[in-house]
Residue, then its C-alpha position, 0 to 999 in steps of 0.5 A: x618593519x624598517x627602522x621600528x623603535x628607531x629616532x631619526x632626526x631630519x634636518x631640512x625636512x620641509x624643503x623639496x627631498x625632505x620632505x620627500x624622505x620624511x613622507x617615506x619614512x612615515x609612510x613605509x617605516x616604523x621610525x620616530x622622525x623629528x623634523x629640523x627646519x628653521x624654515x627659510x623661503x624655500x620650506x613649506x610644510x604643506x609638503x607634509x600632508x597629514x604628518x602632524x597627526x602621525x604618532x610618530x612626527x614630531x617638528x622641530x623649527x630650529x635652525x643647525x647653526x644654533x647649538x644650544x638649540x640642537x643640543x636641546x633636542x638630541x636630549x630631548x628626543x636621544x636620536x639613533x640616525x640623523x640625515x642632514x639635508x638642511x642647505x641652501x641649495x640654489x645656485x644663481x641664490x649662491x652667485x648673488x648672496x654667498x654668505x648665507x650658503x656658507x653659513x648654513x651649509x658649512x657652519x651649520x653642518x660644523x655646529x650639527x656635527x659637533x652637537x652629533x658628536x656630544x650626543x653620540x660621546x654620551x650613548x651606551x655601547x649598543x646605541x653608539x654602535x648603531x648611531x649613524x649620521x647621514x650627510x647628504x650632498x651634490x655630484x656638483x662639488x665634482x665640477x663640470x664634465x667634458x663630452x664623456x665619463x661619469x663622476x665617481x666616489x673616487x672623483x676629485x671635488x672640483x667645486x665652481x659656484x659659492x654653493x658648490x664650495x659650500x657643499x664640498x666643503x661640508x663634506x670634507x668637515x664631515x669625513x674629518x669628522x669620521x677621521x679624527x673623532x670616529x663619528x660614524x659617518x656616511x656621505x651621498x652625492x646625488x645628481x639633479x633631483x625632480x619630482x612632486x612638491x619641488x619649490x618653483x625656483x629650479x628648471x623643472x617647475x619653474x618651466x611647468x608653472x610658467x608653461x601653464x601660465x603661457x609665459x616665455x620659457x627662458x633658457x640659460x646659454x644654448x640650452x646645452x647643458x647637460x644634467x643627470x636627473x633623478x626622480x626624487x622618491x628613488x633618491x629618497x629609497x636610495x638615502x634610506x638604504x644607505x642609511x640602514x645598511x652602508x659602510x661607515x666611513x664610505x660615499x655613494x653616488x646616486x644617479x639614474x644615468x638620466x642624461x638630459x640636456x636643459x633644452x631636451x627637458x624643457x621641450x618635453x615638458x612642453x609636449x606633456x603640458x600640451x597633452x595634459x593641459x592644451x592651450x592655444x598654441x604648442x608650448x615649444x613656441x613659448x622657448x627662448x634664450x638668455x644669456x648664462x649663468x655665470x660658471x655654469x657647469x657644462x655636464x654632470x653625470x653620475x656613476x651609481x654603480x657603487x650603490x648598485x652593487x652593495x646596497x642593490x638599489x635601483x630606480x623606478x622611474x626612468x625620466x620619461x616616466x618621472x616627468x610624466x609624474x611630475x607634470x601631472x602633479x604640478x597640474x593637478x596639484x595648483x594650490x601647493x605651488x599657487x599658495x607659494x607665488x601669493x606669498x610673495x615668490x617672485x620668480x625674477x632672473x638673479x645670478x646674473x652678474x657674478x658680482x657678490x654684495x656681501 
């Protein structure tokens, strides 16, 4: 079985794709994960159903800015792989409150980093040859497309928003990482992520929890911007891969050439509701417009070409039936995302104005 006898730490393993890679790797491998989280609003362990009874789950409520922490437990559990996806991810979060992207995503990943580092320093020959610390960022650092082309591994970050800087500049501490100290690292860029278990806040369930509710459908700018959308199991098989047979050193883009624009999106969802889940009127009645988010990026769109070619991924779902999936779970699934809202959740516009507080 994949990945037998090996420990894996997951950083971020109760938000959206952590989750998503921990249930993978529990249900269709043999690795010993243990997962990181400090678990800000956007974790919920209920992502993680029945992982606290597998024997080979461990969770771990511990923030990667906190060294002395982190080094506890990569002596505690002596790891063979970490995959970092600890972040705050949200971008209209970033515009009004950078401060704490740029300390989880930058210090954070410096301290995890560092920590990494110690511990591999100190694995016999065989265990440090095969350690592998797997960084896992956004086509966003790329920053907006004309009308044409697809970012690539050899595209020049171009990072516009507080949280896209905060990713780029993660990267960059990772592959220096590599450069300078010989940690084994590897990078993934992925594009717009959806799929089961999603916190409300991004389009995507946002606009299905609210089109259940019959709510007005608000829509940034004239809807025209463009995403590349990746369902988040063939993200989640994509990262697995990379982790199990990339090239130390190297960055792979995962895209599934999805291209939508944000009106597109919420139209169709709007159409699955109506099927799936009839009201009194068609949904797309509930669409209107707002005014955009400040620095919002006009197109993004991956070539995933690399990973294709040496690793032989693929994704199984294309985005009509991603988004079939999707909307079905978020219909049949009310207590996860209702359990969130009664929390105290609120779904209110931020980001609006570009000014930071801090």
């Amino acid at each position: 079985m994949r990945f037998d006898g090996i420990t894996i730490f997951v950083t971020g393993g109760a938000g959206f794709i952590g989750s998503a890679v921990i249930r993978h790797l529990l249900s269709d491998t043999g690795a010993r994960v243990v997962n990181i989280d400090k678990l800000t609003y956007a974790a919920n362990l209920d992502s993680l159903p029945g992982a606290l009874d597998h024997p080979n789950y461990v969770f771990a409520r511990q923030c990667i800015g906190d060294s002395s922490g982190l080094r506890a437990l990569f002596d505690k559990y002596q790891p063979d792989a970490v995959m970092n996806l600890a972040a705050e991810s949200h971008v209209d979060r970033s515009i009004d409150g950078p401060a704490e992207f740029i300390q989880t995503n930058v210090v954070g990943t410096f301290i995890l980093l560092q920590e990494a580092l110690h511990h591999w320093r100190r694995l016999a020959p065989e265990r440090r040859a095969r350690f592998r610390f797997l960084h896992v960022s956004t086509d966003e650092v790329f920053g907006s497309l004309g009308k044409s082309g697809l970012f690539s591994e050899d595209s020049a970050y171009a990072p516009n928003s507080p949280y896209s800087a905060s990713k780029a500049s993660s990267d960059h501490l990772v592959r220096a990482w590599r450069e300078t100290y010989g940690l084994p690292t590897m990078v993934t860029n992925c594009s717009n992520n959806y799929g089961p278990y999603h916190f409300p806040e991004k389009l995507i369930p946002h606009m299905i929890i609210r089109g259940l509710a019959n709510e007005p459908l608000p829509i940034y700018g004239d809807g025209g911007n463009v995403r590349d959308w990746l369902y988040v199991a063939d993200h989640v098989e994509a990262l697995t891969l990379v982790l199990e047979h990339g090239r130390i050193g190297e960055t792979y883009n995962i895209g599934a050439r999805c291209e939508r624009s944000n009106l597109q999106v919420v139209e169709r969802i709007c159409d699955l509701l109506d099927d799936i889940s009839p009201g009194a009127a068609e949904r797309r009645g509930l669409i209107g417009f707002v005014p955009d988010r400040p620095g919002h990026d006009r197109r993004y769109a991956i070539d995933p070409g690399k990973i294709e070619r040496e690793l032989g991924w693929r994704p199984r779902e294309d985005f009509e039936s991603g988004l079939v999936k999707t909307v079905r779970w978020f219909c049949c699934n009310r207590t996860w995302w209702q359990n969130i809202l009664d929390r105290g959740y609120e779904h209110a516009r931020i980001g609006l104005e570009g000014n930071s507080n801090e």
